[in-house]
C-alpha positions in Angstrom: 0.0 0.0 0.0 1.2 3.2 -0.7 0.9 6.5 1.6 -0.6 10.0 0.6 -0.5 12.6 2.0 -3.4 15.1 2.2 -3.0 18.8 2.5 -5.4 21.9 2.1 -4.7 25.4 2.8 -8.5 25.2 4.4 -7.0 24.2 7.4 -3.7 25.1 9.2 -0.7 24.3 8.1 1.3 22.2 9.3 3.9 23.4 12.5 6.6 21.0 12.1 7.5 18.1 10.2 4.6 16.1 9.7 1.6 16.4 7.5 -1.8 17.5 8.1 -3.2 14.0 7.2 -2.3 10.6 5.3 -4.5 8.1 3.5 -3.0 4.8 3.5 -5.8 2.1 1.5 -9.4 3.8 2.5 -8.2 4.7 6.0 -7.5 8.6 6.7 -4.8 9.8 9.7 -5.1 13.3 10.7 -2.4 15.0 12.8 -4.1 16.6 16.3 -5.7 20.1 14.9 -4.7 22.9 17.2 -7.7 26.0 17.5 -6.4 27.7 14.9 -8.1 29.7 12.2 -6.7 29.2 8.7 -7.8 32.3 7.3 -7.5 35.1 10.0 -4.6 33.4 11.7 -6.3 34.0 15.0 -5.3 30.8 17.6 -8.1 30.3 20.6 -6.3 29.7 23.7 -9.4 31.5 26.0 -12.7 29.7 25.5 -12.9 25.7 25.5 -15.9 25.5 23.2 -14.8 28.1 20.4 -11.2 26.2 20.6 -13.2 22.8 19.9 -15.2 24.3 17.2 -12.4 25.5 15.7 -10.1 22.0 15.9 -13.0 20.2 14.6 -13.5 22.6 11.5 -10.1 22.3 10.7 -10.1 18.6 10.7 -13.7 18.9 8.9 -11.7 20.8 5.8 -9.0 18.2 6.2 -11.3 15.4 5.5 -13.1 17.0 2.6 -9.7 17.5 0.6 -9.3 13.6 1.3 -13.3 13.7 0.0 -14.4 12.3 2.9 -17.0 13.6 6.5 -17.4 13.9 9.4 -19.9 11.1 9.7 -17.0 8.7 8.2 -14.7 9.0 11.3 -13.9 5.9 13.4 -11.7 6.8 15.9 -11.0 10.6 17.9 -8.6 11.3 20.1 -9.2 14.5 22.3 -6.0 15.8 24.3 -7.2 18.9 26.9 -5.3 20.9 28.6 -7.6 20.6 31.5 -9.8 17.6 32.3 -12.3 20.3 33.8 -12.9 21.1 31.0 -14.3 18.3 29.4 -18.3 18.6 30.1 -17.8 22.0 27.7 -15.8 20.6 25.2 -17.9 17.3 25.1 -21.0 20.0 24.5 -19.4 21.0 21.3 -18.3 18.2 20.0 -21.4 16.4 20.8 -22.9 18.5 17.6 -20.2 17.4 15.1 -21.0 14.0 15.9 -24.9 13.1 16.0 -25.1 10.1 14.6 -23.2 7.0 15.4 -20.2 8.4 16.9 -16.7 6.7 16.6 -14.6 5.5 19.4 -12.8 8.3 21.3 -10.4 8.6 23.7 -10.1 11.6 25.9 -7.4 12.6 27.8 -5.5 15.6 30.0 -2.2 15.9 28.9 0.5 18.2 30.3 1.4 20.6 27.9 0.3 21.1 24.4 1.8 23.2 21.5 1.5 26.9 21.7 0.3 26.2 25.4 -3.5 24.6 23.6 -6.3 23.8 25.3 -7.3 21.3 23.1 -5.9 19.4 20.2 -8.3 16.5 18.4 -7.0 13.9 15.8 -9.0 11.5 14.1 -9.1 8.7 11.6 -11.8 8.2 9.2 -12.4 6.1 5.9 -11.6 7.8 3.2 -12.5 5.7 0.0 
């Protein structure tokens, strides 16, 4: 199987070495999407449910350039700055995912780039 990788300007780009996503057969691997606004530039780091709109649009533009939804994600993993925040964020992401939701894992980690409070990765079929 070969690997490729996936990449729109609808969604921030990338802060290191590593790509915003790669398909590999009809499965999708997102890299965790930080609250940050491809267009303005503006980075949430003061409200837990605009940050997780925010993450989750990004990665919503990241699977439409691999032409695939939302509603075709598997697996999340949500890393939060603080676990007290986790009945706000869970409010938000609660309306991405109406339907069947995947598998998630949640967890408070101690640090995350440019000091976060959230970052969300997913993996989704992508056919």
């Amino acid at each position: 199987m070969e690997k490729h990788i996936v990449s729109t300007s609808k969604a921030p780009a990338a802060l290191g070495p590593y790509s915003q996503a790669v398909k590999v057969g009809n499965l999708l691997f997102t890299s965790g999407s930080l609250a940050i606004n491809s267009v303005t530039g503006e980075f949430i780091n003061d409200d837990i449910k605009k940050a997780t709109a925010q993450s989750l649009e990004n990665l919503k533009a990241i699977l439409e350039e691999a032409g695939t939804t939302l509603d075709k994600v598997v697996k999340t993993v949500v890393f939060l700055k603080d676990m007290d925040d986790f009945a706000e964020m869970n409010e938000v992401y609660s309306k991405y995912f109406t339907i069947n939701p995947p598998a998630r894992s949640c967890v408070q980690v101690a640090k995350l780039p440019k000091d976060a409070l959230v970052e969300i990765e997913v993996i989704a079929i992508a056919e």
